[in-house]
C-alpha positions as CSV (number, residue, x, y, z in Angstrom):
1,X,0.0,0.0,0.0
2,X,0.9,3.2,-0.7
3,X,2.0,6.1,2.1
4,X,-1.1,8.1,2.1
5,X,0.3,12.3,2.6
6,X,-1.0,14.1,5.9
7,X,-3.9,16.0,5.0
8,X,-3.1,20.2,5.4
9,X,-3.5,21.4,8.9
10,X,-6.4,23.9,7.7
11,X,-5.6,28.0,8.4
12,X,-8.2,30.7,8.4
13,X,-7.1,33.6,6.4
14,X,-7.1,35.5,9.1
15,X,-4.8,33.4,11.1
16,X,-2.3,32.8,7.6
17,X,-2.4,36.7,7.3
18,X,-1.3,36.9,10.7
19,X,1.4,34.6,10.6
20,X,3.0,36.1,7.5
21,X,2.5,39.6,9.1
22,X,4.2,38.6,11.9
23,X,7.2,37.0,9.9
24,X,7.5,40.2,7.7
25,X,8.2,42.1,10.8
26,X,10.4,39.8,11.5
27,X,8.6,39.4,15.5
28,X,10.3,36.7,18.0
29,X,13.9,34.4,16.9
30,X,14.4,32.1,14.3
31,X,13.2,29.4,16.1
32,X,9.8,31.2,16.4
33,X,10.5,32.1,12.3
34,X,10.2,28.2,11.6
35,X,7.9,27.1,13.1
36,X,5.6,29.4,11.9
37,X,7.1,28.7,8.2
38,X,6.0,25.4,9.2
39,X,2.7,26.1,10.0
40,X,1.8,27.7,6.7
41,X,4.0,25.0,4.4
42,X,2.0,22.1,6.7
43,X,-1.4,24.4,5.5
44,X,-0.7,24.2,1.7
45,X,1.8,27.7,1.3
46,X,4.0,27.1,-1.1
47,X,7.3,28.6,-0.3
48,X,7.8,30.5,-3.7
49,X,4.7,32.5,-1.8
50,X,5.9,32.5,1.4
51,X,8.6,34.3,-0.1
52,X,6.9,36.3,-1.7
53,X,4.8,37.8,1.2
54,X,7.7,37.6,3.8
55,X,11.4,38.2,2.1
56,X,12.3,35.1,3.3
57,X,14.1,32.8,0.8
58,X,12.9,29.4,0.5
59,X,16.3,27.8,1.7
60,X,16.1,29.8,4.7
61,X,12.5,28.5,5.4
62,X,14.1,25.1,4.8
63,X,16.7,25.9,7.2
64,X,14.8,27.5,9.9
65,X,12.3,25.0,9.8
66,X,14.6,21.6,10.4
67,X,16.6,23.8,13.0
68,X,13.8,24.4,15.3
69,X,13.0,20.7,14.9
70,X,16.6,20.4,16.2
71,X,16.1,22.9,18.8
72,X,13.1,21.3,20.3
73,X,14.9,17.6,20.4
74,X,17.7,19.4,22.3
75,X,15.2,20.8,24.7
76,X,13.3,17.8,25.3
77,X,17.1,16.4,26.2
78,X,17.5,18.8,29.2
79,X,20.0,20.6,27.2
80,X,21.8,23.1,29.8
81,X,20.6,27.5,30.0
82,X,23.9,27.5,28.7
83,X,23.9,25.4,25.5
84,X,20.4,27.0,24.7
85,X,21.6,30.3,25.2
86,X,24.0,29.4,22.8
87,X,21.8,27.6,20.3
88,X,19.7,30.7,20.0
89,X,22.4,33.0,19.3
90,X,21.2,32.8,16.4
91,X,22.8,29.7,15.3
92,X,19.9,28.1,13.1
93,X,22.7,27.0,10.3
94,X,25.0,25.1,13.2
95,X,21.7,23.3,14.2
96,X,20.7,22.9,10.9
97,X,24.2,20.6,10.4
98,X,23.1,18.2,13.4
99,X,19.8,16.9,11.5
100,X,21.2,13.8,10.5
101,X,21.9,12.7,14.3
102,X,19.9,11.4,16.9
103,X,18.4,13.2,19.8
104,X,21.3,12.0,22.1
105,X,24.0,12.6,19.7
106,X,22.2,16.2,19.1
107,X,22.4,16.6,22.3
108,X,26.0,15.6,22.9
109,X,27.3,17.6,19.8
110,X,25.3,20.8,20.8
111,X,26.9,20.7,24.1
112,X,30.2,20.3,22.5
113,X,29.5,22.8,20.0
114,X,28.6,25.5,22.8
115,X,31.8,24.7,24.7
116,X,33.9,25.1,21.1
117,X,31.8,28.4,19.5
118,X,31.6,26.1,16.5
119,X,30.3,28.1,13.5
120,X,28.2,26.7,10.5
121,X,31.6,24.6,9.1
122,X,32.2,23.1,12.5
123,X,29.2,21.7,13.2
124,X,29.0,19.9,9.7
125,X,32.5,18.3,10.1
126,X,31.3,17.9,13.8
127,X,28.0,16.0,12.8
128,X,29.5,13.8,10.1
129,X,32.2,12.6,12.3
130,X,29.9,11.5,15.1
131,X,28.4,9.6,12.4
132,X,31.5,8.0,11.4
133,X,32.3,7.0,14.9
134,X,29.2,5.6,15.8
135,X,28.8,3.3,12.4
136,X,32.6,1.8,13.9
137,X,31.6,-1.6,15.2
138,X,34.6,-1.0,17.4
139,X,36.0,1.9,18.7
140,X,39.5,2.6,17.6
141,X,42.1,1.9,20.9
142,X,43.0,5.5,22.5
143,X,39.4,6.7,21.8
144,X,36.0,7.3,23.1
145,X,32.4,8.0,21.0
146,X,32.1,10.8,22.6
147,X,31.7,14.1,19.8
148,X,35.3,15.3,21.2
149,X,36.9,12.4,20.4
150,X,34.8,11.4,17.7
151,X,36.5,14.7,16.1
152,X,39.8,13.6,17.2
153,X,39.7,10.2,15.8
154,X,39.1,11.7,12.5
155,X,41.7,14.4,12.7
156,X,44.8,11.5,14.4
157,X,43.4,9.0,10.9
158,X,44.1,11.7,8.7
159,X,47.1,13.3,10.6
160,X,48.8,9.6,10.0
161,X,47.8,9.7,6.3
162,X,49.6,13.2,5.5
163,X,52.4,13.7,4.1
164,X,52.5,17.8,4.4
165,X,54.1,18.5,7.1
166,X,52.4,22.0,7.8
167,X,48.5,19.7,7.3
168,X,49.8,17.1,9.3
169,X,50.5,19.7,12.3
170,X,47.2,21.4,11.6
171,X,45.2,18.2,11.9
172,X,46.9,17.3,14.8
173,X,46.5,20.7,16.3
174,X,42.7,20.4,15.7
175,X,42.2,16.8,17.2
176,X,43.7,18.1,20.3
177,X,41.6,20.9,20.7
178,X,38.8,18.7,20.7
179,X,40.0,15.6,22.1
180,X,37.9,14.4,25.2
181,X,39.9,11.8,27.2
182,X,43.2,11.7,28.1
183,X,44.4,8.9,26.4
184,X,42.8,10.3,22.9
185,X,45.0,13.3,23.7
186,X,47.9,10.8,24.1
187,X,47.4,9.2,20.5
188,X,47.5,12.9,19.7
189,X,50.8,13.8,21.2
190,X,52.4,10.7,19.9
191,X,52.1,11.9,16.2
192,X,53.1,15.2,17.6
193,X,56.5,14.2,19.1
194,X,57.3,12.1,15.7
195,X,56.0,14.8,13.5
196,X,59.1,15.3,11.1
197,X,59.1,11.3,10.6
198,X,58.1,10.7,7.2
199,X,54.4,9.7,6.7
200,X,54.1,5.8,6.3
201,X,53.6,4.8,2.5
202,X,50.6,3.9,1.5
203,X,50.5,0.5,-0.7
204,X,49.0,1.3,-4.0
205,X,45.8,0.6,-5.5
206,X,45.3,-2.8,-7.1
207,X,45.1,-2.8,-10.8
208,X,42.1,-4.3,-11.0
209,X,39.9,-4.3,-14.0
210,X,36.6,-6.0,-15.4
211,X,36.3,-7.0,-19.0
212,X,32.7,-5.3,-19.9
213,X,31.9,-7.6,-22.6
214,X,32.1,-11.3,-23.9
215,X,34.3,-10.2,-26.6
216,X,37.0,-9.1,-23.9
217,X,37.2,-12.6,-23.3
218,X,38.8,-14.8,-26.0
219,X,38.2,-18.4,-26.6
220,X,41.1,-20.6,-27.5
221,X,40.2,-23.0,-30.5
222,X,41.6,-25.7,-30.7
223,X,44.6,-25.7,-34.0
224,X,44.8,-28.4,-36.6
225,X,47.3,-26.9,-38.8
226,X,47.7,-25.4,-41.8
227,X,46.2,-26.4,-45.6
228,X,46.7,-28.8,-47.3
229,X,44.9,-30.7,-44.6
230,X,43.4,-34.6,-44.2
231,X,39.8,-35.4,-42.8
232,X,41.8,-37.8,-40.2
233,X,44.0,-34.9,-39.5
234,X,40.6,-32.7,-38.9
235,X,38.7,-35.5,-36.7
236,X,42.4,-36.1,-34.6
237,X,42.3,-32.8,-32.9
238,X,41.0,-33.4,-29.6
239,X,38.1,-30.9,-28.1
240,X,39.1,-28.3,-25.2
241,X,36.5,-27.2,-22.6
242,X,37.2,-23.4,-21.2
243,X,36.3,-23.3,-17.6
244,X,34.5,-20.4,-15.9
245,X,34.7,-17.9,-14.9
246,X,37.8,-16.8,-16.3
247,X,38.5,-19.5,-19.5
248,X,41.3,-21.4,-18.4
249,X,42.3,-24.0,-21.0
250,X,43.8,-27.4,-20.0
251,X,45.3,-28.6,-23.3
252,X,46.4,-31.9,-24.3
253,X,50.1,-32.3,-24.5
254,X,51.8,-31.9,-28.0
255,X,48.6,-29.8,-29.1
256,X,48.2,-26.2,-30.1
257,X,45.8,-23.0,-29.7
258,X,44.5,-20.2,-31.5
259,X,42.6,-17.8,-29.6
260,X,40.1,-15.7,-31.1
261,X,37.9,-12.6,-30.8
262,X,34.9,-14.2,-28.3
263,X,32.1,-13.2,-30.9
264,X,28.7,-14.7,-30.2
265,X,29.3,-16.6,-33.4
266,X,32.8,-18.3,-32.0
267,X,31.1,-19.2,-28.3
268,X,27.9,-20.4,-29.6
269,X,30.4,-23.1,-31.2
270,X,29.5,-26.6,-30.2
271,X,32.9,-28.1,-31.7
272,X,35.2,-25.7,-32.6
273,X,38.9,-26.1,-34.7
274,X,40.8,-23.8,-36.4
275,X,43.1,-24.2,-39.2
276,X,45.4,-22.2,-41.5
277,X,44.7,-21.1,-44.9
278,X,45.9,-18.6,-47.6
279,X,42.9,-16.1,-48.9
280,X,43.7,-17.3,-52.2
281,X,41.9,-20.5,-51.4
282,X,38.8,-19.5,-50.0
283,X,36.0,-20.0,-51.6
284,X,34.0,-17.2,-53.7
285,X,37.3,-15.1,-52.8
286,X,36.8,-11.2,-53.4
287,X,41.0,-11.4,-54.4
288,X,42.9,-8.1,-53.2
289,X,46.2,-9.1,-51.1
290,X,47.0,-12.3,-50.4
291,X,47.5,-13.5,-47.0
292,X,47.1,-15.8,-44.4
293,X,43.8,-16.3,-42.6
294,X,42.0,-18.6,-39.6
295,X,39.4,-20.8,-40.6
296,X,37.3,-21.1,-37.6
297,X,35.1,-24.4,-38.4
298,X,32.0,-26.1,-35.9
299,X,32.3,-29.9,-36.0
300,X,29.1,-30.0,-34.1
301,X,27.4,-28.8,-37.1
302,X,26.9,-31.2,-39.9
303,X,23.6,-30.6,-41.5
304,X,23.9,-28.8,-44.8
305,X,21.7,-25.6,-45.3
306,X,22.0,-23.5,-48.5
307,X,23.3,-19.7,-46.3
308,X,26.7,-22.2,-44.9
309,X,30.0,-22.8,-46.2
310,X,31.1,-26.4,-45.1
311,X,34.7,-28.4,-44.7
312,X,33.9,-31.0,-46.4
313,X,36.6,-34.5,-47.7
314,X,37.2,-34.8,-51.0
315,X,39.7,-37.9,-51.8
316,X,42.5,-37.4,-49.3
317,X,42.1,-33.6,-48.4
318,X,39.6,-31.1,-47.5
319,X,38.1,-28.1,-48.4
320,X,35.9,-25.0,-47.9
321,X,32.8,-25.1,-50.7
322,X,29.3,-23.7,-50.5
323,X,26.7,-26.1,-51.9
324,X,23.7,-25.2,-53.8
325,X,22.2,-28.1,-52.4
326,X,23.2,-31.4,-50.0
327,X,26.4,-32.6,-51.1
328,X,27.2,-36.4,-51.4
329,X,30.4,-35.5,-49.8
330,X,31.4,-36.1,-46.2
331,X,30.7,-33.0,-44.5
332,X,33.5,-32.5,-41.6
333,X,31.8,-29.1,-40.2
334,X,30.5,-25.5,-40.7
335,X,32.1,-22.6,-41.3
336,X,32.1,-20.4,-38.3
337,X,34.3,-17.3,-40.0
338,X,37.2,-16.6,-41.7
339,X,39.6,-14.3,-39.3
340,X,42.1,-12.2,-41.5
341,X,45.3,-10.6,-39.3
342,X,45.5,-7.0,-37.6
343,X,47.0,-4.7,-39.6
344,X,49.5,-3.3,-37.5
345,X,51.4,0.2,-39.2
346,X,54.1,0.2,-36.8
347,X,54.1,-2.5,-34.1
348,X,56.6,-0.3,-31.8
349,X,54.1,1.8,-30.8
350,X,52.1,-1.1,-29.2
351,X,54.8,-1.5,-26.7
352,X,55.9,2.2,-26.6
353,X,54.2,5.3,-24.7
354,X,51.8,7.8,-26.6
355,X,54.0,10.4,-28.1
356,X,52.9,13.3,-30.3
357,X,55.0,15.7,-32.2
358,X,54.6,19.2,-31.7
């Protein structure tokens, strides 16, 4: 089922008129501000028209709004004069940052963020690292989840990670001035005393890679040899069976591969082979250059249809022919394609790094 909305919480016009008169004038705190915003977004004002009426932007609204949410969670926490005094101030944009916590944490980092005069930027790196800390499923030894030390965790990890002596020193600096216990001070002070030591290397990233499509992958045929070929010679090559997920090969001994192009033609192949051939014997050849191809070939496919070519035994050899209708020849297999080489300009380059001339 789907979430059915909250109906409008119904205003007369004379109490909306009010409430925008009242936030034009600008009467009461921010706190007040929102949650009369509220009251006329909740009543079907759009905040294009709150705007509008009032001069107050929509993001503000927005801001305002989810503060004094904030506010009230902090109050219902038996948040100290002194920490409401505070969040008043105004300080809607430092308790708009704590929206993503809990009421404790809200509590916890308001508190904190009194004690610091934490402006807007503060409180977002202070909110996100109270997250961080409290998704650990262990707390890292020296430290506590408390928000102080929840900022000086962060500060020591990245501290250890810089190489810039001038950051490193800053970051440390930081996590002190907000480090809780004692021994998260100590963790501190430890990178402190060895802060001209070089920065640990980091190990590099993996190469890793995926190949994003079959034809990434190639498939190894198995190689007969090269024309002039026998049927026996054809039917001696023994079958290979590429295992998943990664097509490793186990080859008979004394036996040879070709791999090629993994084309949905080549690994819908029941019984593949590939031989060697010049261009100058294929069948229906278009001429041009002459040069030496792969004919990839299906044993698994027999039957003669009219839109194949076929390997078929003629005496003591075989040969690639196209028949207009079943031959009385031994068929040895379908023709799968015929693969000519790369053309390769320059084959230095392959191995050489990119250069362009000026």
């Amino acid at each position: 089922m789907t979430e059915q909305k909250p109906e409008p919480q119904k205003l007369t016009d004379e109490e909306a008129r009010e409430i925008l008169r009242s936030l034009r004038h600008k009467e009461g705190n921010w706190i007040h501000w929102g949650k009369l915003c509220k009251q006329l977004q909740d009543a079907g004002h759009a905040a294009a028209d709150i705007f509008e009426e009032t001069g107050i932007e929509a993001l503000v609204q927005n801001q305002v709004i989810v503060a004094a949410q904030v506010y009230d969670s902090i109050v219902e926490g038996q948040a100290s004069p002194e920490v409401l005094a505070y969040c008043e101030g105004p300080r809607s944009d430092v308790l708009y940052e704590l929206r993503i916590l809990n009421q404790r944490q809200r509590l916890e980092a308001a508190t904190l963020a009194a004690q610091k005069r934490l402006d807007m930027d503060g409180a977002h790196r202070l909110s996100h690292d109270i997250k961080a800390v409290a998704c650990l499923a262990q707390i890292p030894e020296g430290f506590t989840r408390h928000p102080g030390d929840a900022v000086a965790y962060q500060c020591w990890k990245q501290a250890k990670r810089q190489r810039d002596l001038s950051q490193r020193a800053r970051l440390i600096g930081e996590g002190l001035r907000f480090a809780e216990t004692d021994r998260a001070r100590q963790q501190l002070e430890a990178l402190l005393q060895n802060l001209t030591a070089p920065a640990p290397r980091q190990a590099p990233l993996l190469p890793l890679y995926r190949p994003e499509s079959s034809e990434e992958l190639p498939r190894l045929l198995p190689f007969a040899g090269e024309m002039p070929l026998t049927a026996t010679e054809i039917e001696a090559v023994a079958a290979i069976a590429p295992e998943e997920p990664f097509q490793i090969t186990r080859l008979p001994s004394d036996s040879a591969c070709v791999p090629v192009p993994g084309w949905q033609v080549v690994l819908k192949a029941r019984d593949p082979v590939a031989l060697l051939t010049s261009s100058e014997s294929l069948p229906n050849s278009a001429g041009g250059v002459r040069e030496t191809v792969i004919v990839a070939i299906d044993r698994g496919q027999r039957d003669w249809d009219e839109n194949s070519y076929f390997l078929v035994q003629e005496g003591q050899q075989v040969r690639l022919a196209w028949f207009e209708e079943a031959p009385s020849l031994t068929i040895l297999g379908q023709l799968l394609l015929v693969l000519r080489p790369k053309r390769i300009l320059d084959e230095g380059n392959i191995t050489e790094p990119w250069q362009m001339d000026d």
